[in-house]
Backbone as a printed PyTorch tensor [residue, N CA C, xyz], in Angstrom:
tensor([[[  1.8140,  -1.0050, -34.6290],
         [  1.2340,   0.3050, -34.4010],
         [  1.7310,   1.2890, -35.4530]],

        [[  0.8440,   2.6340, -35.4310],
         [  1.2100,   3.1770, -36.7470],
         [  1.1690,   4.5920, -35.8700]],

        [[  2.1130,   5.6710, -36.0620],
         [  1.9150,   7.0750, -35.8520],
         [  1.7670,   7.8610, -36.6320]],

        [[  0.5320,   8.7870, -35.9340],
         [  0.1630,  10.0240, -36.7900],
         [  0.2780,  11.2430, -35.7950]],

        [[  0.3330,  12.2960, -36.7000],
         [  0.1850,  13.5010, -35.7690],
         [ -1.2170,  14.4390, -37.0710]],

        [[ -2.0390,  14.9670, -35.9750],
         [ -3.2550,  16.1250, -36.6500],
         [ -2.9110,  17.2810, -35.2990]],

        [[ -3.1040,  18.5580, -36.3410],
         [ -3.1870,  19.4990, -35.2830],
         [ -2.3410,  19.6500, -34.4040]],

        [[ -0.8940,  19.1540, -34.5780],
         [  0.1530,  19.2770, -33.3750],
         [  0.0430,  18.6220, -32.1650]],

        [[ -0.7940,  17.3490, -32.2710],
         [ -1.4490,  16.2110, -31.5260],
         [ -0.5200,  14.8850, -31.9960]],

        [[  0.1370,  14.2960, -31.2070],
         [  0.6430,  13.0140, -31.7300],
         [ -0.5410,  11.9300, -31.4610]],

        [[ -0.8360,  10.3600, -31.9130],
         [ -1.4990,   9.7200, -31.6270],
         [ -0.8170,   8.1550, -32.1840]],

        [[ -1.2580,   7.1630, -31.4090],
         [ -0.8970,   6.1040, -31.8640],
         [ -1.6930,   4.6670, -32.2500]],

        [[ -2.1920,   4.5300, -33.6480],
         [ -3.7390,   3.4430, -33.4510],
         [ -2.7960,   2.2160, -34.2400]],

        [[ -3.7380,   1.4220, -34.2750],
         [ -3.6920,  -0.0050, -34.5230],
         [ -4.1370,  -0.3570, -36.3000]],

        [[ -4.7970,   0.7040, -36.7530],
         [ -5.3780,   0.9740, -37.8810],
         [ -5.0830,   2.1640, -38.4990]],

        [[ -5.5850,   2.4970, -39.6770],
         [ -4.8720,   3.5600, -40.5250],
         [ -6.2850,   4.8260, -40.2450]],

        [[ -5.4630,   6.2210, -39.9180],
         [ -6.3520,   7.0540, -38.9230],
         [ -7.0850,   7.6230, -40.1790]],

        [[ -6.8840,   7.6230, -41.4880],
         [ -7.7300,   8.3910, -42.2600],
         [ -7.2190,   9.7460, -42.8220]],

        [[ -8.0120,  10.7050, -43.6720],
         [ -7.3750,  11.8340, -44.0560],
         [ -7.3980,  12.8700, -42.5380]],

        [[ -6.5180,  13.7320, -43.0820],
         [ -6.2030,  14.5320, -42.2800],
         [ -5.0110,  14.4250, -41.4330]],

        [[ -4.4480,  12.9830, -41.1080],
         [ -3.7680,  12.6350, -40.0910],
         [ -2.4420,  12.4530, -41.0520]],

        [[ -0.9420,  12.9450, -40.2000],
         [ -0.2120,  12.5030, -41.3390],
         [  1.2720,  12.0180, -40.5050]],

        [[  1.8290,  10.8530, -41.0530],
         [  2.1520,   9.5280, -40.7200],
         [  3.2010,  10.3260, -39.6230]],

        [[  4.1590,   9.9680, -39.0230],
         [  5.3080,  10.1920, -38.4640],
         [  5.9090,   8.8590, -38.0710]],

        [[  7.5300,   8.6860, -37.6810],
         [  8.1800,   7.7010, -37.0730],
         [  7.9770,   7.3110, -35.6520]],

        [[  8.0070,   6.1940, -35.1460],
         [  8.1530,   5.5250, -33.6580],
         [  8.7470,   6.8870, -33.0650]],

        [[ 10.3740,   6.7340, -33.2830],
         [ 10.9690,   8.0710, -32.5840],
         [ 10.4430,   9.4360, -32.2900]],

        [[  9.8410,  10.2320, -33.5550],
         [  9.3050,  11.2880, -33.6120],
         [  8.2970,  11.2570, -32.5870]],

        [[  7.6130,  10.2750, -32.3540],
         [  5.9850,   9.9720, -31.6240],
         [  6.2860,   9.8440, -30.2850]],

        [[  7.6480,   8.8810, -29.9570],
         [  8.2320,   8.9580, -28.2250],
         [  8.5920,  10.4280, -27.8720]],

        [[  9.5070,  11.6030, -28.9670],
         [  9.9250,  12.3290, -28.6140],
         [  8.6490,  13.3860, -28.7970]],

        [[  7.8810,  13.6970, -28.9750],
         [  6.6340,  14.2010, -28.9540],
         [  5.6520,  14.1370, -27.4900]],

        [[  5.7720,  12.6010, -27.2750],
         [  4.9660,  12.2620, -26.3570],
         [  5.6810,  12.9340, -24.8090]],

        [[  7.2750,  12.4220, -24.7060],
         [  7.6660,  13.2830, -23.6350],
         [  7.7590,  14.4530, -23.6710]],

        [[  8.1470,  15.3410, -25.0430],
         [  8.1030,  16.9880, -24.6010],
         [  6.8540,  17.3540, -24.0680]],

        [[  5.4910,  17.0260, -24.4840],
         [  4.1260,  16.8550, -24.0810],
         [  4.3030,  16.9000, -23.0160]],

        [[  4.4370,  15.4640, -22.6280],
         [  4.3350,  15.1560, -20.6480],
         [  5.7280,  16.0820, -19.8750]],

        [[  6.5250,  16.7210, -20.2870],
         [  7.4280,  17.2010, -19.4760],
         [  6.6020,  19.2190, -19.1480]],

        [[  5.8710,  19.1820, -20.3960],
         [  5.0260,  20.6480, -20.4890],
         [  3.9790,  20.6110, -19.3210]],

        [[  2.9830,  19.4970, -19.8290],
         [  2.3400,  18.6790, -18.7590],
         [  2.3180,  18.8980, -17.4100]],

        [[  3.3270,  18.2740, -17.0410],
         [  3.7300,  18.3920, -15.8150],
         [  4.1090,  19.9570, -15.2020]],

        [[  5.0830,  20.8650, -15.6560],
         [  5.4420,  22.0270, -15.6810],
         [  4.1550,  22.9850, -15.4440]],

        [[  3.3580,  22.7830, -16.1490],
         [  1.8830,  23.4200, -16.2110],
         [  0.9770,  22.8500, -14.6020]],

        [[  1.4550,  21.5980, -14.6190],
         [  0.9390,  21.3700, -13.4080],
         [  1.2920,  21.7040, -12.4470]],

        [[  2.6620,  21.7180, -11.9100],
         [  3.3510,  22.4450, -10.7600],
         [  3.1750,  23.7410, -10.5240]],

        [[  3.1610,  25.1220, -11.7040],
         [  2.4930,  25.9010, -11.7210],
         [  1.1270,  26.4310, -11.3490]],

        [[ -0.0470,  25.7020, -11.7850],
         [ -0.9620,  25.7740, -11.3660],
         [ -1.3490,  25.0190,  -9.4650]],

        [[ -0.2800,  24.4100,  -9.3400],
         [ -0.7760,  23.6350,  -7.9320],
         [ -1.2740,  24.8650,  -6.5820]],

        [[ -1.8350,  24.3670,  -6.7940],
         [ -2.6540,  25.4340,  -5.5870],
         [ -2.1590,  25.0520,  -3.9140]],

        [[ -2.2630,  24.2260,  -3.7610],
         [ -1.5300,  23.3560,  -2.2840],
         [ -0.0610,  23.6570,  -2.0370]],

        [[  0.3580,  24.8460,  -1.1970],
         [  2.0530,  24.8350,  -1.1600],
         [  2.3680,  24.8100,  -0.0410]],

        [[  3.2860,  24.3090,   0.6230],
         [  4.3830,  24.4390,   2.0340],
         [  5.3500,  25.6740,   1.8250]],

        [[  4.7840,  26.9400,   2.5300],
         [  6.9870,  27.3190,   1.8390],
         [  6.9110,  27.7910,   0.7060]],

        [[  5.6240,  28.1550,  -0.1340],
         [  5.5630,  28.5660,  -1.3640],
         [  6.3390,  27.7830,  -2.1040]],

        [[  6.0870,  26.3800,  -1.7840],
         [  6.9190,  24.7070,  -2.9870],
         [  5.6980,  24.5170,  -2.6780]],

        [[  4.8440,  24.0150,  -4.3130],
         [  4.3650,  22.7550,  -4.2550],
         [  4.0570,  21.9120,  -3.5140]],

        [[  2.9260,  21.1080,  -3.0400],
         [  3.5390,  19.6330,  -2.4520],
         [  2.9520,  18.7320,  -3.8040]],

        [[  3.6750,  18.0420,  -3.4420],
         [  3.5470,  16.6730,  -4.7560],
         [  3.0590,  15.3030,  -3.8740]],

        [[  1.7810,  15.1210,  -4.0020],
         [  1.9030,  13.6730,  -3.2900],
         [  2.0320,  12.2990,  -3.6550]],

        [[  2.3070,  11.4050,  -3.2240],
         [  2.2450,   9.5350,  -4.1260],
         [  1.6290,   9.0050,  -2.7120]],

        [[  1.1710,   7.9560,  -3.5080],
         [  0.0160,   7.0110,  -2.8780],
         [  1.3390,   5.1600,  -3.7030]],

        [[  1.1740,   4.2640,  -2.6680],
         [  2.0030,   3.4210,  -2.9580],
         [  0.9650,   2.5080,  -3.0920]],

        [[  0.8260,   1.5980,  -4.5470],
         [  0.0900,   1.0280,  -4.8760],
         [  0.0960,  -0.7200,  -4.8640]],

        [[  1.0830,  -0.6730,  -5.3490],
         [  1.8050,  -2.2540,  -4.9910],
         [  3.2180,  -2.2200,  -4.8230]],

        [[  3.2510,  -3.8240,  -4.3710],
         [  5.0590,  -3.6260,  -4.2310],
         [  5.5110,  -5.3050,  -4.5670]],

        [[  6.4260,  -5.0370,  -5.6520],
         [  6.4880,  -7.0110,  -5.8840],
         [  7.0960,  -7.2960,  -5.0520]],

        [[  7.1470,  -8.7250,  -5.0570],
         [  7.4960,  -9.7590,  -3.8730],
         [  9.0120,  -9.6180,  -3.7110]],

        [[  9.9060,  -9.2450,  -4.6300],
         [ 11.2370,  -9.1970,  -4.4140],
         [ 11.5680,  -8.0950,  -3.7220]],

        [[ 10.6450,  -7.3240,  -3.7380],
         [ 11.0690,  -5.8540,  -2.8120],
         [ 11.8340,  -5.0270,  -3.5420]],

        [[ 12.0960,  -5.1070,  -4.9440],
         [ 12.9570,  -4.5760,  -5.6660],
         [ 11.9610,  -3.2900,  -6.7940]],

        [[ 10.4590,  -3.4300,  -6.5880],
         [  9.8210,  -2.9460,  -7.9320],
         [  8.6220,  -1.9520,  -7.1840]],

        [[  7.9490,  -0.7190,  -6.9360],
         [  6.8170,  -0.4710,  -6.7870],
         [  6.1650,  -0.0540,  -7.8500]],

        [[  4.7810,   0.1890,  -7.2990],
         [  4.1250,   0.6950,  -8.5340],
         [  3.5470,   1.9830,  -7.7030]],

        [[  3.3810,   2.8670,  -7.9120],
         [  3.3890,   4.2260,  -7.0120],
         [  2.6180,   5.5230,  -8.5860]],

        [[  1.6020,   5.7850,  -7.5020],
         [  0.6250,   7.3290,  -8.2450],
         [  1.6460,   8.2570,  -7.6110]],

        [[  1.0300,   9.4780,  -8.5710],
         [  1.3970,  10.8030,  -8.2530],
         [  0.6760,  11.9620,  -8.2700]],

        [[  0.4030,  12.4970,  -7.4280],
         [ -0.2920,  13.9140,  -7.5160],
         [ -0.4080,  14.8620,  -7.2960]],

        [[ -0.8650,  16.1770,  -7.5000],
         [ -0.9960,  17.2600,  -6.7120],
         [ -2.5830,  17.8740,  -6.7640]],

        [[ -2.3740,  19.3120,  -6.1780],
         [ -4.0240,  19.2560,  -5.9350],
         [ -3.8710,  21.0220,  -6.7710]],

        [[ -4.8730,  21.0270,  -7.6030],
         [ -5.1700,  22.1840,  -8.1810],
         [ -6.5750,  23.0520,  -8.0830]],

        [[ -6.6190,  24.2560,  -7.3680],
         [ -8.2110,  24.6300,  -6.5620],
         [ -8.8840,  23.3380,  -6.3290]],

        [[ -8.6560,  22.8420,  -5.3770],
         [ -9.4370,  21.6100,  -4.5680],
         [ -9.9120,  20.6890,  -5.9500]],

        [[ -9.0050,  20.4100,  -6.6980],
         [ -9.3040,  19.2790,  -7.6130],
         [ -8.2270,  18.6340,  -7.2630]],

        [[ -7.7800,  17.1730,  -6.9870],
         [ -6.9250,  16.2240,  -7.0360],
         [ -6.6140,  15.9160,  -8.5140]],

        [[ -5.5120,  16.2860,  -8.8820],
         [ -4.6040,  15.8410, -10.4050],
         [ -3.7530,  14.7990, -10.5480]],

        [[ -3.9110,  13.8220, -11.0170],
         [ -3.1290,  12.6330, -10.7940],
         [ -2.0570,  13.1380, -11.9630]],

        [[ -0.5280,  13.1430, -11.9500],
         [  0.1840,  13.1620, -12.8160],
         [  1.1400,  11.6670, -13.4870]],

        [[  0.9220,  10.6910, -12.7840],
         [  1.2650,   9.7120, -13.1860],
         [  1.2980,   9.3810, -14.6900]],

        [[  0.2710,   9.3300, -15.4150],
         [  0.2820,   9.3650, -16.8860],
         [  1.3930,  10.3600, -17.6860]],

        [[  1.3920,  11.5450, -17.1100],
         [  2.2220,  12.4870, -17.6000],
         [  3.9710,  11.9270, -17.1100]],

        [[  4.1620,  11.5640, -16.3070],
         [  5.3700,  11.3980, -15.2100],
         [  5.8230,  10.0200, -16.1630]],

        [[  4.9540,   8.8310, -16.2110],
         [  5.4500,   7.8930, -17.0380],
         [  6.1330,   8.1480, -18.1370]],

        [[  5.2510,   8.8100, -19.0910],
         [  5.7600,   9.3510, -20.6360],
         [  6.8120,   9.8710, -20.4160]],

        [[  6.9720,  10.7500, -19.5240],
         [  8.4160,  11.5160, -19.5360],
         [  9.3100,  11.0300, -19.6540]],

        [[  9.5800,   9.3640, -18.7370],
         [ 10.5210,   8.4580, -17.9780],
         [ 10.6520,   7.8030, -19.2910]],

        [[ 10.1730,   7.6660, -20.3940],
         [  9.7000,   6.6420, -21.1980],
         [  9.0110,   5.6180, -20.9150]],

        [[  7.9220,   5.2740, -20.2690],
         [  7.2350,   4.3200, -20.2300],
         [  6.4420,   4.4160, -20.5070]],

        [[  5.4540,   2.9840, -20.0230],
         [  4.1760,   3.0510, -20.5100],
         [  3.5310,   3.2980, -18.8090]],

        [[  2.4050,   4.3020, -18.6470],
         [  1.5570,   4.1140, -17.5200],
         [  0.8680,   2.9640, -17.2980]],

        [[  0.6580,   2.3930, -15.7790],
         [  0.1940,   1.2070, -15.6120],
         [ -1.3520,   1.7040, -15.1030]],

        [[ -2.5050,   1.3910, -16.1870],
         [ -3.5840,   1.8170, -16.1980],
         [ -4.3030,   0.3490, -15.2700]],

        [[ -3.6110,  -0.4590, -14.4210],
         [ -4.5070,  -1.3290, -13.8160],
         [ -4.7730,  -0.6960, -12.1830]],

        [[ -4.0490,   0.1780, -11.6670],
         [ -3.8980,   0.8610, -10.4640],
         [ -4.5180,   2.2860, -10.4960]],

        [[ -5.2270,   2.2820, -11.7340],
         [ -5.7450,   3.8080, -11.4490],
         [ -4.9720,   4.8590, -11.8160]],

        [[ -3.6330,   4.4550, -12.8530],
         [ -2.5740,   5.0540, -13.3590],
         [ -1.7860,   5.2770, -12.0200]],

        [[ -1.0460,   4.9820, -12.4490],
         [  0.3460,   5.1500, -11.9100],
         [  1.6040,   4.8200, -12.5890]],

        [[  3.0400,   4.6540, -11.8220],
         [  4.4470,   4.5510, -12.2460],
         [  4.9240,   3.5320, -12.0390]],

        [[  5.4610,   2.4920, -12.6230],
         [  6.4120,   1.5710, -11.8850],
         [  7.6910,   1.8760, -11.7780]],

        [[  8.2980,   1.7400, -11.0360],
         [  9.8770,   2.2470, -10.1390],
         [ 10.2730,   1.1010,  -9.8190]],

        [[ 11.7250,   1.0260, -10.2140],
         [ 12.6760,  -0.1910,  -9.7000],
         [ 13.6200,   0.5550,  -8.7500]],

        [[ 14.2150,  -0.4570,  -7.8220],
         [ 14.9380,  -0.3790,  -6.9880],
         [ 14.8470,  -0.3700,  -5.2880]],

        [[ 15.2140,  -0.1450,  -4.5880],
         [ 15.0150,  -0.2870,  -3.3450],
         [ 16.0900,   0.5420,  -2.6480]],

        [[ 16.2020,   1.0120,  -1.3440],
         [ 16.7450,   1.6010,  -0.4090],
         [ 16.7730,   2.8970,  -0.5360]],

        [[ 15.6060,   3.4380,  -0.8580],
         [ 15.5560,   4.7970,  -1.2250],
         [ 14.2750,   5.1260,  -0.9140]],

        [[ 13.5270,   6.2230,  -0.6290],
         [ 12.5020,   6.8040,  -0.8580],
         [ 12.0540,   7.4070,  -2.2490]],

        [[ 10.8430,   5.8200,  -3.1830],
         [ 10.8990,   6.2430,  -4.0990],
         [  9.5880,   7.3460,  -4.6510]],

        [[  8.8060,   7.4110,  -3.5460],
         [  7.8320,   8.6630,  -3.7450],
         [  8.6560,   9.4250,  -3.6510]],

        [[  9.8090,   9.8000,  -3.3330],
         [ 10.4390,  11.2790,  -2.9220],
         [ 11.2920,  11.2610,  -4.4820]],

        [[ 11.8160,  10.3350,  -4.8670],
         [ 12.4250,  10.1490,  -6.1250],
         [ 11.6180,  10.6470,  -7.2130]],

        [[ 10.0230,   9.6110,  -7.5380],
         [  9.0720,  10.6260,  -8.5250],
         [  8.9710,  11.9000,  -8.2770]],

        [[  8.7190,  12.6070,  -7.0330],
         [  8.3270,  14.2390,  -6.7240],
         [  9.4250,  14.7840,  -7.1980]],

        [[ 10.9910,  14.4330,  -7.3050],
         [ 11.8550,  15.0680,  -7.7570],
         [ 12.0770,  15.0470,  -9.1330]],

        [[ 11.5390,  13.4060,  -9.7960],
         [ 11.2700,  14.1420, -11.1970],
         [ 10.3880,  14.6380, -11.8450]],

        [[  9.1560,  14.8430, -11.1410],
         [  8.3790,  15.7870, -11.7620],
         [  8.8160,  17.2050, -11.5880]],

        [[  9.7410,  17.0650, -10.3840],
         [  9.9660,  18.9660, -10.3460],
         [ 10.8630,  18.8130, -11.2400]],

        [[ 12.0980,  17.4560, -11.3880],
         [ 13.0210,  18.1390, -12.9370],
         [ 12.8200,  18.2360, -14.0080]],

        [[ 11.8700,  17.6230, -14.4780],
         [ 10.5440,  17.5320, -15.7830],
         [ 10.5030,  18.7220, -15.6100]],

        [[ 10.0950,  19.4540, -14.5550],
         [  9.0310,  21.0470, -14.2780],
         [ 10.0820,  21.9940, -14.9220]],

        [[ 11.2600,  21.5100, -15.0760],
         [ 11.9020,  22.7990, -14.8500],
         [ 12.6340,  23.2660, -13.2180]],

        [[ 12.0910,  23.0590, -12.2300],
         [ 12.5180,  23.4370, -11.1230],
         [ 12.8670,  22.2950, -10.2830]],

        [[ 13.6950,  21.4980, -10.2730],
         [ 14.3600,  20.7790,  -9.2860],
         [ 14.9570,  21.3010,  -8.2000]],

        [[ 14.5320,  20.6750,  -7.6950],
         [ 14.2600,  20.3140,  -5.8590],
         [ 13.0930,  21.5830,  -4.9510]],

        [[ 12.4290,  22.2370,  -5.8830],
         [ 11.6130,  23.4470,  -5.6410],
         [ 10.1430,  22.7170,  -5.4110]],

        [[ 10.2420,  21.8440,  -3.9090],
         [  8.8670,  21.0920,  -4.3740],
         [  8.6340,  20.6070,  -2.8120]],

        [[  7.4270,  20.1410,  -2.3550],
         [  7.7150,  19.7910,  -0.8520],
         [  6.7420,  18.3220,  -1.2630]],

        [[  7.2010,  17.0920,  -0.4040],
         [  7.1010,  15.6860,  -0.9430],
         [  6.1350,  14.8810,   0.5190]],

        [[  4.9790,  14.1840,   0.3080],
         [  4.0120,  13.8770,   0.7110],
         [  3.5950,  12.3940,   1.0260]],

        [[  3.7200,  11.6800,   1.4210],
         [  2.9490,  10.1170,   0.7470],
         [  1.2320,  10.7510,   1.2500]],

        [[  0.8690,   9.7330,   1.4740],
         [ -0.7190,  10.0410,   1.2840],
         [ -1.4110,   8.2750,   2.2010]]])
């Protein structure tokens, strides 16, 4: 893969993007991609129209769960004037990953004995800027 950035846009193709576009490093392109998704997100909590308590609610929907019981794969969202916003795409990048685009986007999360929808809602509010300023949902 090759990175470019146009217009204060990072991007990442398989082929060479042409004039206009001009090259950057792997690193530069991860650290781009999360300040993005951490703004992202921030912008989203802001705008959420749906609050408890004047917090946010943040909801997740649990999508799969591997057989070891150790891994989910879990969406995220909130609702902005009666539009449903999935933030998963944004929430991945942040974490460094890649979004798992076979579930309709979502997160994969390791671990177990925890509530890990309540775990994503808390890092999108620490992404946001406002940790623990958030009220937490499954769906």
């Amino acid at each position: 893969m090759t990175y470019y950035e146009n217009n204060g846009r990072v991007y990442e193709f398989d082929h060479d993007a042409g004039d206009g576009f001009k090259k950057i490093s792997k690193v530069e392109y991860q650290r781009r991609i999360v300040e993005e998704s951490k703004h992202n997100l921030a912008e989203a909590l802001s705008k959420c129209t749906e609050r408890r308590n004047g917090k946010p609610i943040i909801r997740t929907v649990l999508r799969s769960v591997s057989r070891s019981g150790m891994s989910r794969v879990i969406s995220v969202y909130v609702v902005q004037e009666g539009t449903i916003k999935n933030l998963s795409w944004d929430i991945a990048n942040a974490m460094g990953q890649k979004p798992v685009e076979s579930m309709g986007w979502a997160v994969k999360v390791g671990g177990c004995g925890m509530d890990m929808g309540y775990h994503l809602a808390d890092l999108v509010a620490s992404y946001a800027g406002v940790p623990g300023q958030f009220t937490h949902e499954w769906m």
